[in-house]
C-alpha positions as semicolon CSV with decimal commas, in nm:
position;residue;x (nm);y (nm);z (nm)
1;X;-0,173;1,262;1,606
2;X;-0,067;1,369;1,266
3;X;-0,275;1,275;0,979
4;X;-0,079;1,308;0,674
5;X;-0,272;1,400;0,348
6;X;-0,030;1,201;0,121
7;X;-0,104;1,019;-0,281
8;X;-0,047;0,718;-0,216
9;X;-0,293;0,567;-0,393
10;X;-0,431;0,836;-0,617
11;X;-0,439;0,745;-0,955
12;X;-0,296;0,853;-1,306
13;X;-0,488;0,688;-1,525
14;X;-0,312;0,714;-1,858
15;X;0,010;0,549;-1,671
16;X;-0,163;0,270;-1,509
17;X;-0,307;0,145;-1,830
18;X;0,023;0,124;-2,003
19;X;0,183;-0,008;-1,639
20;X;0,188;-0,367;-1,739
21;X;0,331;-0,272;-2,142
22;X;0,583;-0,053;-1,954
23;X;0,753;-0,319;-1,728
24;X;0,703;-0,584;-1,945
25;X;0,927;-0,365;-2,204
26;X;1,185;-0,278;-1,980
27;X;1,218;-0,625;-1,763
28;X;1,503;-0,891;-1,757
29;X;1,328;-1,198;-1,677
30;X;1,171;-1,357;-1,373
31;X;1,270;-1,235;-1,044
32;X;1,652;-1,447;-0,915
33;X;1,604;-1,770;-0,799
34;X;1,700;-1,873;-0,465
35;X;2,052;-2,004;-0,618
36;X;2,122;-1,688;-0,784
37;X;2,010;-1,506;-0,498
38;X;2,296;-1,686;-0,225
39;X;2,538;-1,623;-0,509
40;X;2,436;-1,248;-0,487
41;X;2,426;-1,254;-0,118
42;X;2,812;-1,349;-0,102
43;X;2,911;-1,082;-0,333
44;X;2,807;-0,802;-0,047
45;X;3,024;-0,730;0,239
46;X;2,871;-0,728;0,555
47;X;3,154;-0,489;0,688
48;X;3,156;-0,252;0,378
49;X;3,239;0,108;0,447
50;X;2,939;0,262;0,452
51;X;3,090;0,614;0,458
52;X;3,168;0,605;0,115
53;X;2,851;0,486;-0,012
54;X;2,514;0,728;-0,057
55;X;2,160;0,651;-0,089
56;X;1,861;0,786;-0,331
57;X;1,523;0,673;-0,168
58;X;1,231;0,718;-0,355
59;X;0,920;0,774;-0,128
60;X;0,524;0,929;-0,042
61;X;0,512;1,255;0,109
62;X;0,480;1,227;0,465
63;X;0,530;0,824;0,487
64;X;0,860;0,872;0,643
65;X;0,993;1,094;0,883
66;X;1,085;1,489;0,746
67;X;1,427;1,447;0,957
68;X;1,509;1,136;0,812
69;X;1,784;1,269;0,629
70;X;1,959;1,386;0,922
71;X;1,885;1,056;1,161
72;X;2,003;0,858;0,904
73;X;2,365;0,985;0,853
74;X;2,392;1,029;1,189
75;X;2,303;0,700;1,305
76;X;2,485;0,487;0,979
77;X;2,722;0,746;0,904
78;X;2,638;0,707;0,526
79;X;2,803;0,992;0,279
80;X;2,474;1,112;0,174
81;X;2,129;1,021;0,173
82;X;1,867;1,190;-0,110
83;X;1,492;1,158;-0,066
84;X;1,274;1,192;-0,406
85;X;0,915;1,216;-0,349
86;X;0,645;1,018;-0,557
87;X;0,266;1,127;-0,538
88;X;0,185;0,757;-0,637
89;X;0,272;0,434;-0,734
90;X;0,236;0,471;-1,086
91;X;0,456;0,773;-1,055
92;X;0,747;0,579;-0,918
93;X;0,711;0,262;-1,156
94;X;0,787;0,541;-1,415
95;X;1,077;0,595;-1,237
96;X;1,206;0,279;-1,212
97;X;1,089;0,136;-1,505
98;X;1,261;0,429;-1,780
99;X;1,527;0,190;-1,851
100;X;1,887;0,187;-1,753
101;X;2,007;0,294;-1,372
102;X;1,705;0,511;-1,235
103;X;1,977;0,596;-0,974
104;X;1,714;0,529;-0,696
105;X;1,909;0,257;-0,482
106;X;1,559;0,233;-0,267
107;X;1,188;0,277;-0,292
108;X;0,860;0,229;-0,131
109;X;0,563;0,083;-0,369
110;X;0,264;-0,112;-0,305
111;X;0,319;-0,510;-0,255
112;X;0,154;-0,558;-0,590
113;X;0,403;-0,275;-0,757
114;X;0,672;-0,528;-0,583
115;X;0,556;-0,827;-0,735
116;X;0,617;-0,633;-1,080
117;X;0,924;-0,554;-1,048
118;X;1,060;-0,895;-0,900
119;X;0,914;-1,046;-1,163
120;X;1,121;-0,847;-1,463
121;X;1,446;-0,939;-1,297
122;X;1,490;-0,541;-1,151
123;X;1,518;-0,575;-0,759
124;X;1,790;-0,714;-0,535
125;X;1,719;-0,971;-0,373
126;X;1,674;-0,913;-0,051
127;X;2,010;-1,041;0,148
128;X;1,847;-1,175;0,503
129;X;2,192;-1,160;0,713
130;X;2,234;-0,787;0,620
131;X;1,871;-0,717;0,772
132;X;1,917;-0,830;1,123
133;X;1,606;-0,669;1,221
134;X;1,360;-0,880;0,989
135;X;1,346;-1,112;1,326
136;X;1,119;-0,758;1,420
137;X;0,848;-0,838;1,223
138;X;0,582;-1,050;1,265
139;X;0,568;-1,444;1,112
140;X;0,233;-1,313;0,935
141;X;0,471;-1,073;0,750
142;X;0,644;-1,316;0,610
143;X;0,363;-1,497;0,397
144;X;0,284;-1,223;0,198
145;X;0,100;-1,376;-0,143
146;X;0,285;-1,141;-0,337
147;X;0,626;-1,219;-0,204
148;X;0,625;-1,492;0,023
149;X;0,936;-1,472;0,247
150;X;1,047;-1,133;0,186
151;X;1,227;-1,250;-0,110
152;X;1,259;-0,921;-0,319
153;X;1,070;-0,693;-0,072
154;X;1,037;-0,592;0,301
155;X;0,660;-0,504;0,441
156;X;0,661;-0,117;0,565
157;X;0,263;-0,069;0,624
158;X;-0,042;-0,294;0,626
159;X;-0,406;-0,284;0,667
160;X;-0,738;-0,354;0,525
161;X;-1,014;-0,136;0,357
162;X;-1,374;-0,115;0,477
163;X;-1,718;0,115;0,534
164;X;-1,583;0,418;0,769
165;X;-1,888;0,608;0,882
166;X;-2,101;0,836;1,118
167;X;-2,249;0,653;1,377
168;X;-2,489;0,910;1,469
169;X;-2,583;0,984;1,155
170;X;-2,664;0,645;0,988
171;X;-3,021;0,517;1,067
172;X;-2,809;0,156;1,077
173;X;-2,450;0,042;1,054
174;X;-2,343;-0,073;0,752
175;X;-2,225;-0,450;0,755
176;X;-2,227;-0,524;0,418
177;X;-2,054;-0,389;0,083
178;X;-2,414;-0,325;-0,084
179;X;-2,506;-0,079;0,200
180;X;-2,259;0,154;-0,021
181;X;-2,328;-0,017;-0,362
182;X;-2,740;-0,034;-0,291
183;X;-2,778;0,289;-0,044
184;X;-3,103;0,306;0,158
185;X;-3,289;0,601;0,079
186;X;-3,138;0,769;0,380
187;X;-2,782;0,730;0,240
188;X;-2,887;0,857;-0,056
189;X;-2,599;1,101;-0,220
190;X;-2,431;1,073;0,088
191;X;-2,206;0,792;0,026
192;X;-1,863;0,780;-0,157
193;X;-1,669;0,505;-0,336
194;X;-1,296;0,507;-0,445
195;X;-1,125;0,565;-0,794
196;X;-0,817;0,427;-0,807
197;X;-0,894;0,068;-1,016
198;X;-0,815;-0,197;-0,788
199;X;-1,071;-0,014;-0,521
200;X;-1,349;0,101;-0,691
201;X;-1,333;-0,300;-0,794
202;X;-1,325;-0,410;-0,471
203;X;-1,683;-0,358;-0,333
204;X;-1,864;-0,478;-0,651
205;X;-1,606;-0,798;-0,698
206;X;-1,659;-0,888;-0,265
207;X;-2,096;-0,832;-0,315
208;X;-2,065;-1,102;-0,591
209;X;-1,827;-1,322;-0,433
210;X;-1,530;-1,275;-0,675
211;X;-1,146;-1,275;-0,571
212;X;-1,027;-0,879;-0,585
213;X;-0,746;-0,986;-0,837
214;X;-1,004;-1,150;-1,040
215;X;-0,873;-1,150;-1,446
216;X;-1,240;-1,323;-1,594
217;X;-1,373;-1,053;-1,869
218;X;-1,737;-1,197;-1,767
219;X;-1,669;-1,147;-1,391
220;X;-1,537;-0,791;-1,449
221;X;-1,878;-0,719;-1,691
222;X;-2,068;-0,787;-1,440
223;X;-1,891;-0,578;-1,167
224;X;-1,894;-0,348;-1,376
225;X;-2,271;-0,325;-1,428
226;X;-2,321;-0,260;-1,018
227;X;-2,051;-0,026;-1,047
228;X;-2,256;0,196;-1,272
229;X;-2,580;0,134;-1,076
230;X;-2,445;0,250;-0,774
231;X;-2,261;0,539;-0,959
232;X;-2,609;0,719;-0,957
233;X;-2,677;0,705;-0,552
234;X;-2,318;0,896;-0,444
235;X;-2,216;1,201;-0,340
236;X;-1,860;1,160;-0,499
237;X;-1,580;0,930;-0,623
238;X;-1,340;1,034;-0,364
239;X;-0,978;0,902;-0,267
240;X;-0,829;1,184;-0,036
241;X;-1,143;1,396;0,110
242;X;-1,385;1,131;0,271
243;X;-1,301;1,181;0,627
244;X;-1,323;1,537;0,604
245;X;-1,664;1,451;0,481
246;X;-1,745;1,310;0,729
247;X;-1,669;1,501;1,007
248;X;-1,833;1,791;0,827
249;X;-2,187;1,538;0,807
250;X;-2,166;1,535;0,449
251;X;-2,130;1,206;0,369
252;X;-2,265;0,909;0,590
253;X;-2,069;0,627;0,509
254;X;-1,744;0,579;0,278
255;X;-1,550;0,344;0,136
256;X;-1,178;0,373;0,343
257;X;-0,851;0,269;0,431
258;X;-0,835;0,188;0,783
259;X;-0,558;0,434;0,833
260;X;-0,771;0,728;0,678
261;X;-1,092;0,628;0,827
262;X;-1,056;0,925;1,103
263;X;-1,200;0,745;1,404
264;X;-0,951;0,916;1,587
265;X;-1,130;1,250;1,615
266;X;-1,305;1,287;1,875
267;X;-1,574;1,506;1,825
268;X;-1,714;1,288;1,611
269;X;-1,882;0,930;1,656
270;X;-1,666;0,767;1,344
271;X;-1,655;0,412;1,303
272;X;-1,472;0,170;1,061
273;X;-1,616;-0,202;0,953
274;X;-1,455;-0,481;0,757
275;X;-1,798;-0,616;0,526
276;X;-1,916;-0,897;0,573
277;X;-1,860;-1,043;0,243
278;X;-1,456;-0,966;0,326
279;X;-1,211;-0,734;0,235
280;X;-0,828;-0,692;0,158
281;X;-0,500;-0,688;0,260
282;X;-0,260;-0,405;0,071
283;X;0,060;-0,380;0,215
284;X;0,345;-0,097;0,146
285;X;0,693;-0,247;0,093
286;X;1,091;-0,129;0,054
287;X;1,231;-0,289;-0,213
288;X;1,637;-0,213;-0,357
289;X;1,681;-0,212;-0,693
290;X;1,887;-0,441;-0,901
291;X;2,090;-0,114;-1,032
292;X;2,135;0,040;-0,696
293;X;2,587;0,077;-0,661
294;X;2,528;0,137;-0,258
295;X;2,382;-0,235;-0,167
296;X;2,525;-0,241;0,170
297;X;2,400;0,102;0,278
298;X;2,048;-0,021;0,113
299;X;2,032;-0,297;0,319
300;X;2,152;-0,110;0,606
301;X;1,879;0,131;0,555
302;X;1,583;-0,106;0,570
303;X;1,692;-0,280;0,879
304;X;1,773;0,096;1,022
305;X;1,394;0,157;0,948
306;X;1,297;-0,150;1,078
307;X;1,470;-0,050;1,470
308;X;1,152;-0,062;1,633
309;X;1,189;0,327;1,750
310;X;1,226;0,442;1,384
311;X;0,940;0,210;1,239
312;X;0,688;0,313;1,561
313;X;0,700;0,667;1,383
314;X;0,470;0,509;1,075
315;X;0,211;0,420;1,343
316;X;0,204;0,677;1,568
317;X;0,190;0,994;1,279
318;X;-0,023;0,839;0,980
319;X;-0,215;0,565;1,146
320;X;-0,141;0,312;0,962
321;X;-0,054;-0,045;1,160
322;X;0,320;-0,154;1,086
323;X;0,394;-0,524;1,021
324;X;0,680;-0,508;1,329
325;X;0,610;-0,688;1,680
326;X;0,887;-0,485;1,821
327;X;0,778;-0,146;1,686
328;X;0,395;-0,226;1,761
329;X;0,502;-0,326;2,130
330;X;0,583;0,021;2,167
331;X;0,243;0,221;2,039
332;X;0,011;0,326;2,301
333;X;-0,279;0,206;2,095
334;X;-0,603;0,337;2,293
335;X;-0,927;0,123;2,298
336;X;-1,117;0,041;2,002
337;X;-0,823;0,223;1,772
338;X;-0,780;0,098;1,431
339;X;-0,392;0,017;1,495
340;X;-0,517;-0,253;1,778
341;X;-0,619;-0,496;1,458
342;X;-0,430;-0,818;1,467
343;X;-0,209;-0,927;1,203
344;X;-0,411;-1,301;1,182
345;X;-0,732;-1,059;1,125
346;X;-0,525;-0,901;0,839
347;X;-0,480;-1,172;0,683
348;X;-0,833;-1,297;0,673
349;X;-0,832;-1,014;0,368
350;X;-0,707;-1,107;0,057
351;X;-0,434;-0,991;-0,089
352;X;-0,379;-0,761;-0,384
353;X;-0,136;-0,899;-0,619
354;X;-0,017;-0,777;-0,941
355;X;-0,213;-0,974;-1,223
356;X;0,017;-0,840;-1,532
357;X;-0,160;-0,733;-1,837
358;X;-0,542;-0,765;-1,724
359;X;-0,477;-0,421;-1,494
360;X;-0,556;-0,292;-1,803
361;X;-0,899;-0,459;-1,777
362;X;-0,955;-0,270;-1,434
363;X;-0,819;0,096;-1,583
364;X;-1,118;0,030;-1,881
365;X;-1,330;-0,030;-1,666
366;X;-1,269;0,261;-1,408
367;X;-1,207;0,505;-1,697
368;X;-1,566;0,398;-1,840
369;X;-1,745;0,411;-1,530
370;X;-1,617;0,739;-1,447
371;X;-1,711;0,856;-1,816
372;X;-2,059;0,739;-1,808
């Protein structure tokens, strides 16, 4: 299996904090209403030519195939299709935030990046009867908090994020957030949290019983606090390398994403848990933008990734579970793998949603934890 290093979630600080300013400035209202949104939908032709139309897709490295290009125009006979890399979300809400046409007719952010945009007026509404394939999914992927229905977005990726850890090397499994907030002595220095905002958050705001999208400046003080006493017992902040830390015996236990939490190597006795106190739900979405002149091949694209051969890929190359029945069905998932997790245990996380200008409250923090 392929294991993709890819950003996705690796941050850039100085963006994220003006993220919120940025599509505020930029935006043209609240996202169409459903009214607006059938009047759009008649306005595309179903039987447009799509030869004569030519996509820009904005994406992570590695999240798609590297001969997408080429199965694309073959299989839609488009004109062209151009894939632009992004290293992270913030990166491509730079891109589609500048002003004017981006000329980007598609791109991949998180849910919460979604929510953003639909609510600034800048995506298409997503036309159902030009997505034939959205029957694919599962009806779990459908009530989305940030975009319930598939409104403005379609789900490409989901999971949760939990303790990933040694089992042979922990003197007891972790089952609760504080075992990587309050290390036993054992752990000590040999335990690593995340940095991008919303995660480093989420341990501290689950261990006190707050909602991960939280916006209280007393509930955030006080996450903050256990955020800088367990700053003291790691090994690292670390988004990308924990896995390889762990196979190496250098860490214990870390704070994951399912997908990255490398129980797949066999050599090693790795092990992923959801704490106790719960966890979340993030979710990767497509989403067309308002300015995108190639609709129809837009549309046409998404429900091309959404064939249950093409979307499979996503599963079987970065590990990460894909919200598709049909593609799923067709994943040799072996025994205890992380991709077997069931969409209604998904959704027992809560999910990240974008919570407008207080993710400005979560950079502060992260940026003085970090500095401390």
């Amino acid at each position: 299996m392929i294991r993709t290093r890819f950003t996705r979630r690796l941050p850039a600080a100085a963006v994220a904090a003006g993220l919120a300013l940025a599509v505020a400035a930029c935006g043209g209202g609240s996202t169409d209403s459903a009214e607006t949104a059938t009047q759009a939908a008649a306005q595309l032709d179903p039987n447009a030519d799509l030869t004569k139309q030519s996509l820009t897709v904005t994406v992570w490295d590695g999240y798609t195939p590297k001969e997408l290009q080429d199965m694309v125009k073959r299989d839609l006979k488009i004109a062209d299709l151009n894939v632009t890399l992004h290293e992270t979300n913030e990166v491509a809400m730079t891109k589609l935030t500048a002003g004017g046409d981006s000329g980007i007719d598609v791109a991949f952010v998180s849910g919460q990046y979604a929510q953003a945009l639909g609510e600034q007026g800048l995506l298409e509404p997503i036309h159902a009867e030009l997505i034939p394939n959205l029957a694919n999914l599962y009806p779990e992927a459908t009530q989305l908090a940030y975009d319930k229905g598939n409104k403005i977005s379609v789900p490409y990726t989901w999971g949760t994020t939990g303790i990933c850890y040694r089992s042979d090397l922990v003197k007891k499994e972790p089952t609760s957030w504080n075992d990587i907030l309050k290390p036993p002595a054992w752990a000590e220095k040999k335990v690593t949290m995340m940095t991008t905002e919303r995660w480093l958050a989420l341990p501290a705001a689950k261990s006190l019983g707050y909602s991960v999208n939280t916006d209280k400046d007393d509930e955030i003080n006080k996450m903050k606090e256990l955020l800088l006493e367990a700053k003291s017992h790691l090994l690292a902040y670390d988004d990308l390398t924990f896995g390889d830390r762990l196979i190496k015996g250098e860490a214990v236990m870390v704070e994951a994403w399912d997908g990255w939490c490398p129980t797949t190597d066999e050599k090693q006795n790795i092990k992923f848990t959801v704490p106790k106190e719960g966890s979340d739900l993030w979710v990767d979405t497509m989403v067309i933008l308002k300015t995108s002149k190639n609709k129809e091949a837009a549309h046409a694209f998404i429900n091309y990734i959404l064939s249950p051969d093409v979307h499979r890929w996503a599963a079987e190359n970065i590990n990460y579970k894909v919200p598709n029945k049909a593609a799923m069905d067709k994943v040799q998932i072996a025994p205890g793998s992380l991709l077997g997790i069931k969409p209604a245990e998904l959704l027992n996380g809560e999910a990240i949603i974008d919570i407008g200008q207080a993710s400005t409250k979560y950079t502060r923090m992260a940026e003085e934890i970090k500095a401390e």
